[in-house]
C-alpha positions as CSV (number, residue, x, y, z in Angstrom):
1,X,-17.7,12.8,3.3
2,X,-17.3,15.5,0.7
3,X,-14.9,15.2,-2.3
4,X,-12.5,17.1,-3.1
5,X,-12.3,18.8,-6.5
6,X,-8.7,18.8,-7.3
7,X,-8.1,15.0,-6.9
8,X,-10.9,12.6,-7.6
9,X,-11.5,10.2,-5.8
10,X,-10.4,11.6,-3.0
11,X,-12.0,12.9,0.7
12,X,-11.2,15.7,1.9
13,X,-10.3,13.1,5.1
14,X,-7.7,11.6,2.6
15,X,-6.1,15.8,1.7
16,X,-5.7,16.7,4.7
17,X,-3.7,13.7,6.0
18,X,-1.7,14.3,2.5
19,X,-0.8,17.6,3.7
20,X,-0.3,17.0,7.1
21,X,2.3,14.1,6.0
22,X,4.0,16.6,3.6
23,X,4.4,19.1,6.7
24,X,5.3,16.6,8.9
25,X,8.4,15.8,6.0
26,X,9.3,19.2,5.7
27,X,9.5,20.3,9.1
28,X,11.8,16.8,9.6
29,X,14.0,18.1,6.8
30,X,14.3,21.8,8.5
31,X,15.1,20.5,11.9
32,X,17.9,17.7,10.7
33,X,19.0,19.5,7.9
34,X,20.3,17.0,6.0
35,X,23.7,16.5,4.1
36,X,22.0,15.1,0.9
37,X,18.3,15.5,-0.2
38,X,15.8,13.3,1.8
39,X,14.3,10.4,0.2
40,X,10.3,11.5,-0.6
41,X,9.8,7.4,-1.1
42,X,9.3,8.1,2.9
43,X,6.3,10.2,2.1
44,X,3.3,7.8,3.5
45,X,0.2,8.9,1.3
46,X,-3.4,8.1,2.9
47,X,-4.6,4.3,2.0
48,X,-7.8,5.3,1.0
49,X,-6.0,7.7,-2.0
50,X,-6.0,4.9,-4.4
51,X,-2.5,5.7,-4.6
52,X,0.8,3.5,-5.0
């Protein structure tokens, strides 16, 4: 799998997963609409990130 540049370490599997979770959030946010801002601690990264 190629790597991405701007994140070392990480596949370009492991971006778009990333993304799709942010897009995923944000289109949560839009529909609920909220009263107070969403906690991003809900945000699940990829495993394979290296991430915590």
């Amino acid at each position: 799998m190629p790597r991405g540049p701007a994140r070392p370490g990480w596949t370009v599997t492991d971006l778009v997963r990333h993304l799709g979770g942010v897009h995923r959030h944000l289109a949560h946010v839009l529909r609920e609409r909220p009263p107070t801002p969403p906690d991003p601690a809900g945000l699940v990264l990829p495993e394979s990130c290296g991430c915590s």
